[in-house]
C-alpha positions as CSV (number, residue, x, y, z in Angstrom):
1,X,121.0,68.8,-6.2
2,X,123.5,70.8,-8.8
3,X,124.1,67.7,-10.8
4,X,119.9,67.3,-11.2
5,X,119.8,70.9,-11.9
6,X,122.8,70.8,-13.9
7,X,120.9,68.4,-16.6
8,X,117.8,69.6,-16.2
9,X,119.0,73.1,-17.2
10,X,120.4,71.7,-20.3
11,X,117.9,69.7,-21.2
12,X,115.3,73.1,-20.9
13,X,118.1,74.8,-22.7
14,X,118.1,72.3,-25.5
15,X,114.3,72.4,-26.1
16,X,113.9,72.5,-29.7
17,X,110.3,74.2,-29.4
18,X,111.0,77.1,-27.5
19,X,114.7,77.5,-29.7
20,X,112.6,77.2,-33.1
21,X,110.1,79.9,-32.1
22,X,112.8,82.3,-30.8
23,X,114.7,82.1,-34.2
24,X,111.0,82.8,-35.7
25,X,111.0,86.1,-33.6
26,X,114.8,86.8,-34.5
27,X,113.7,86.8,-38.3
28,X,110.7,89.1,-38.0
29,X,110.7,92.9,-38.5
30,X,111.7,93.7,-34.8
31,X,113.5,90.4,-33.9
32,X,115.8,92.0,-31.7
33,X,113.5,93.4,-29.7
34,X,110.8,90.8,-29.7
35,X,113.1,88.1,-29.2
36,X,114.4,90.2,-25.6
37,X,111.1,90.3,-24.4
38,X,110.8,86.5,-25.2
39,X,113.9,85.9,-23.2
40,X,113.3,88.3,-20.4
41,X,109.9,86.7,-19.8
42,X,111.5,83.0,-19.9
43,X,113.7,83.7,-17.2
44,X,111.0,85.8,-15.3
45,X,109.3,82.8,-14.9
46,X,112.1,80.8,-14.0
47,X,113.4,83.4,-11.3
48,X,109.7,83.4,-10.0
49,X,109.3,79.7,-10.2
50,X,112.6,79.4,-8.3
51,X,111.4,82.2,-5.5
52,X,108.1,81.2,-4.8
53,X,109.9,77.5,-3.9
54,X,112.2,79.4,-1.6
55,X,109.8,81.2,0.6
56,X,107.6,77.8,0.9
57,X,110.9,76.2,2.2
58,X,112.0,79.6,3.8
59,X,115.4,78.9,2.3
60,X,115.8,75.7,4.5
61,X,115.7,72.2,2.6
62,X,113.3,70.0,4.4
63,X,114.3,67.3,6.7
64,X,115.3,63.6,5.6
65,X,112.4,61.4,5.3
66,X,110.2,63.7,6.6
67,X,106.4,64.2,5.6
68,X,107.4,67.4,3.0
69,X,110.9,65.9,1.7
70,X,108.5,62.7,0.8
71,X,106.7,64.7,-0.6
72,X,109.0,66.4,-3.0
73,X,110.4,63.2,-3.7
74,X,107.0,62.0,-5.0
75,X,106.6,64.7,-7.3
76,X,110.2,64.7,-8.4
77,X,108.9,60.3,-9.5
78,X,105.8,61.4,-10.9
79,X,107.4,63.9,-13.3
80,X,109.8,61.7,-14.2
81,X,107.6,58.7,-15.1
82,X,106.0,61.6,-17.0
83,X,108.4,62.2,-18.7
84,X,109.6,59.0,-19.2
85,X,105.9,58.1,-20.2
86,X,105.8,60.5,-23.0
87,X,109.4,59.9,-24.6
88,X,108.5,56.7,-24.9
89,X,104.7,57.4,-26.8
90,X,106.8,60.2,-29.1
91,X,109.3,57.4,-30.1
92,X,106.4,55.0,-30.6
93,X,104.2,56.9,-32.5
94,X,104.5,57.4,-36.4
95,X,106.4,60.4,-37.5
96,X,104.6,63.6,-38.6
97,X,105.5,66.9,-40.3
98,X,106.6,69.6,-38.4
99,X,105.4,72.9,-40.2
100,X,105.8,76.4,-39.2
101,X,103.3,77.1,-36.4
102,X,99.7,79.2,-36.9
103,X,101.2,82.3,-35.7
104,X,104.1,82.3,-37.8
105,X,102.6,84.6,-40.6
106,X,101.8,87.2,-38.0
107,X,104.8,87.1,-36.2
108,X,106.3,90.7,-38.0
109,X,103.1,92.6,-36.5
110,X,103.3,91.0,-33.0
111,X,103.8,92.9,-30.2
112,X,106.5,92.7,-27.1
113,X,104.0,91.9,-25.0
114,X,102.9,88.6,-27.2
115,X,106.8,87.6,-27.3
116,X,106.9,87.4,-23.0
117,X,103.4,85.9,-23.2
118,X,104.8,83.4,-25.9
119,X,107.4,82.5,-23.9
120,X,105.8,81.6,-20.8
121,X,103.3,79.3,-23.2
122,X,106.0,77.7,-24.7
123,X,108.1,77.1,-21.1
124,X,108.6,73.2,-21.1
125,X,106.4,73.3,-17.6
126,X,107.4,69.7,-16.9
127,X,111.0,70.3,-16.9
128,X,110.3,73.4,-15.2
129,X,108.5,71.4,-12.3
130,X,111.2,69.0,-11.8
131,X,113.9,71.8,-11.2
132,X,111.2,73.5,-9.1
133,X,111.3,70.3,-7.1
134,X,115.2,70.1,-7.3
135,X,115.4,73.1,-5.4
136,X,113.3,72.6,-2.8
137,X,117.2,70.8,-1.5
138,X,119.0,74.4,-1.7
139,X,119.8,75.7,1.2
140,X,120.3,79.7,1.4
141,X,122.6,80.3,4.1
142,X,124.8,78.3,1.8
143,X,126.9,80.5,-1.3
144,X,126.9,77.8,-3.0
145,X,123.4,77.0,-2.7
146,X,122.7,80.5,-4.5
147,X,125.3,79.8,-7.2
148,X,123.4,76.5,-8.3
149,X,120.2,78.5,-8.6
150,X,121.2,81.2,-10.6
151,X,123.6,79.1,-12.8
152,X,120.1,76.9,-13.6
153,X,118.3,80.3,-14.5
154,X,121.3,81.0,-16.3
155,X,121.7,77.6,-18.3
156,X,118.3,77.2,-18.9
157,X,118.0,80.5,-20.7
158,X,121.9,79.9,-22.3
159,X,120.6,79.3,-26.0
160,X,118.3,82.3,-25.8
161,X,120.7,84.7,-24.4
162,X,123.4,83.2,-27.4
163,X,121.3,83.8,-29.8
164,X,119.9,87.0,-28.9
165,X,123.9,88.3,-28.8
166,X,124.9,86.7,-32.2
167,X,121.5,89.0,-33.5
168,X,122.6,92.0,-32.4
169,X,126.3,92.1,-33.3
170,X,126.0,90.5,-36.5
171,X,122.6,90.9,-37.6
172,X,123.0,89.8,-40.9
173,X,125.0,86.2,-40.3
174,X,122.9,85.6,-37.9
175,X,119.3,85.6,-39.6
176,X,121.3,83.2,-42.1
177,X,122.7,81.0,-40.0
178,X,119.6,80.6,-37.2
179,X,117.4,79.7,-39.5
180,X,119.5,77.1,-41.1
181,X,119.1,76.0,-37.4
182,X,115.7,76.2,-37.0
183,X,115.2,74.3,-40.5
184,X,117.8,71.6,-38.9
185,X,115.5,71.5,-35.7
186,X,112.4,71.0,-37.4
187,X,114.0,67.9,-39.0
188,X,115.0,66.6,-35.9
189,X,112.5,67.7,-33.4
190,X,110.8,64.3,-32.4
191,X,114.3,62.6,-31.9
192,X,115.5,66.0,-29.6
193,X,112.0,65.7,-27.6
194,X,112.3,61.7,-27.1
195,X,115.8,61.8,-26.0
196,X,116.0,64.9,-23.7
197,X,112.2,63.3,-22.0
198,X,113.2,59.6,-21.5
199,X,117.2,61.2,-20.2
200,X,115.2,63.7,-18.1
201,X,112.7,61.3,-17.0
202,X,115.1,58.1,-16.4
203,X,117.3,60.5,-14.0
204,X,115.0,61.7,-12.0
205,X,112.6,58.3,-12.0
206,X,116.1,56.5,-10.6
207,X,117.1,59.4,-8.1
208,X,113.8,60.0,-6.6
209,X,113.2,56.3,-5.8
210,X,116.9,55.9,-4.7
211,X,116.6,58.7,-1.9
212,X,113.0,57.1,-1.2
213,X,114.6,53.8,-0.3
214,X,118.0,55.2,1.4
């Protein structure tokens, strides 16, 4: 379970979507404060996604081969052959420009309450799912159980929560230097989405039918 959770956390982390629009709310008039209501919200809906698997389970992974782990299992393959699905159609598919999104030129008048509602459209639900999935395994009368949960909250919400430090200390470096990011992001978006889905994807296509079989 913390090895799956481990990866998937990075590879939510990693998101070059989510990362470009952040940097878009970090340039605007009140980026600091926009861009902590986009981050608060993201790992609201991690912490949420995370509970509401917790009291379906009541904190007890499900049995071995039983009717619910097969059933986890299942939607841990489907996801990944998802995933694995739509990496390869991106890497197939002839590359196309990746200019600023729609809302972009109304970013400076946006609200707080559009940054958290942002963020919860532009949560990568897929991954989201498959760490959803992941820990269905946790066990809570284990520490260790509640370490691996909140360290994936934590990961997945690492680059945000960097980001969102480096703005406030250093304001000025920081608008510089992010958006020489997000230019290098948009440059290399359909490569980061293809390799973080088919990883993603491959993992949990390989683990899910290996514990299906075992």
């Amino acid at each position: 379970m913390v090895l799956d959770l481990v990866l998937i956390g990075t590879a939510v982390t990693l998101g070059p979507l989510h990362n470009s629009a952040y940097i878009l709310l970090l340039s605007s008039r009140h980026g600091v404060r926009q861009g902590l209501a986009f981050l608060l919200s993201w790992l609201a809906n991690l912490v949420t996604v995370i509970a509401c698997v917790m009291l379906l389970t009541g904190g007890q992974p499900p049995a071995r081969h039983s009717a619910p782990s097969t059933a986890v299992l299942a939607v841990k393959l489907a996801i990944g052959l998802a995933l694995v699905v739509y990496g390869t159609h991106r890497r197939r598919r002839p590359p196309r420009p990746h200019g600023p999104p729609r809302w972009a030129a109304r970013i400076d008048n946006a609200s707080p309450a559009t940054a958290a509602g942002l963020a919860w459209l532009l949560q990568p639900w897929a991954l989201v799912g498959a760490g959803a999935a992941t820990a269905v395994d946790a066990n809570l009368s284990d520490l260790a159980a509640w370490v691996a949960l909140t360290g994936y909250c934590l990961l997945a919400t690492l680059s945000l929560i960097v980001m969102e430090m480096y703005a406030v200390w250093a304001p000025e470096a920081a608008n510089a230097r992010l958006n020489a990011l997000r230019d290098w992001l948009a440059r290399h978006q359909e490569q980061l989405v293809v390799t973080l889905s088919l990883l993603v994807g491959f993992l949990l296509t390989a683990r899910s039918i290996a514990e299906l079989v075992v």
